[in-house]
C-alpha positions in Angstrom: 98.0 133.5 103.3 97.1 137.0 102.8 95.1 138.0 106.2 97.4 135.5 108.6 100.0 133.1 108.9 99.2 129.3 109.0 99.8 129.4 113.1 97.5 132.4 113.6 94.9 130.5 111.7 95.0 127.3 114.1 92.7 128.7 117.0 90.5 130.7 115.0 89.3 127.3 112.8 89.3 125.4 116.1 87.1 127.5 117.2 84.2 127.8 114.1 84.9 123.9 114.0 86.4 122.0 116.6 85.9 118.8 115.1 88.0 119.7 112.0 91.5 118.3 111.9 94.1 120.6 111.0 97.3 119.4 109.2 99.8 122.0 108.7 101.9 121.6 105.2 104.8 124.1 105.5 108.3 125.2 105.0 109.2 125.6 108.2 110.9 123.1 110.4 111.9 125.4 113.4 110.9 123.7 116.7 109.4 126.8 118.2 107.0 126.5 114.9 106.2 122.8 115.5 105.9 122.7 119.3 103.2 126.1 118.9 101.5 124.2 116.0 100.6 121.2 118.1 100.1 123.8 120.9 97.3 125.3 119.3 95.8 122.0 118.3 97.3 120.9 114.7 96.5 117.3 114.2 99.8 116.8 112.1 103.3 118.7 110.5 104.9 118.2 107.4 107.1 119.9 105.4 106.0 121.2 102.0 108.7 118.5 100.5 105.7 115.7 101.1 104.9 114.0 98.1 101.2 113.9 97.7 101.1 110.5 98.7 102.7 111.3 101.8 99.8 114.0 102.4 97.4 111.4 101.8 98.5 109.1 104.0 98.6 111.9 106.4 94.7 112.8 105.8 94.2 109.2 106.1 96.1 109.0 109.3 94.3 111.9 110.9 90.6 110.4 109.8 91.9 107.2 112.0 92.8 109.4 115.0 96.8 109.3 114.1 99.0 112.1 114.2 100.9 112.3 111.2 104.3 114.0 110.7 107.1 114.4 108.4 109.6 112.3 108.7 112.7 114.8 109.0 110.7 116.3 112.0 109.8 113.0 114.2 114.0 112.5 113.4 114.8 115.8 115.2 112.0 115.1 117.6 113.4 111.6 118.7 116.8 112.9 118.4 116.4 115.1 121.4 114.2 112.7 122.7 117.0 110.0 123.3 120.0 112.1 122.9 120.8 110.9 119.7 122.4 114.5 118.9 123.2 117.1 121.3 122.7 117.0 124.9 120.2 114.2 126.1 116.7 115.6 127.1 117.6 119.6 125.6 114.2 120.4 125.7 114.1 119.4 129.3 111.0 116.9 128.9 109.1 116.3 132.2 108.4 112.2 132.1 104.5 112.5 130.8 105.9 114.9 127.9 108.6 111.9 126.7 105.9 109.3 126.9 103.4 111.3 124.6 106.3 111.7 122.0 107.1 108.2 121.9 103.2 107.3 121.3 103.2 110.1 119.0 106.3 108.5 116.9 104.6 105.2 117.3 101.5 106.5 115.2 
């Protein structure tokens, strides 16, 4: 995007239209990128290696109130979730914070 990047846009759509759901189709896997996405109120993440009926089903899942996201990032998200790699908890999740993932991964 010439004026902004795809984070920088989240707040100013928000804003003209709160209602709108925001699904962000990217490159970029970094946590820091995914945990300010959702931050800033992205309804969804996946990575530009979606098929387009994977970002169907993720318009679909967002019309239905879901959170959609790709599947390599709810891995890394459930991997530090439950430990699976790397020290349990690493992103030091309070109790409410693990709950929402697991919802979150749940659909």
């Amino acid at each position: 995007m010439p004026a902004m990047n795809g984070l920088d846009a989240i707040i100013p759509i928000k804003k003209l239209s709160p209602g709108s759901n925001i699904i962000m189709l990217t490159s970029y896997d970094l946590d820091e990128n995914i945990r300010s996405a959702m931050k800033r109120g992205a309804s969804g993440y996946l990575l530009k290696s979606a098929s387009p009926d994977e970002i169907v089903r993720a318009i679909e899942s967002v019309q239905q109130g879901g959170m959609p996201l790709d599947p390599a990032i709810t891995k890394k998200m459930m991997a530090a979730y439950v430990g699976w790699e790397g020290p349990e908890n690493v992103y030091d999740l309070s109790a409410r914070e693990k709950d929402v993932l697991k919802l979150v991964t749940q659909g």
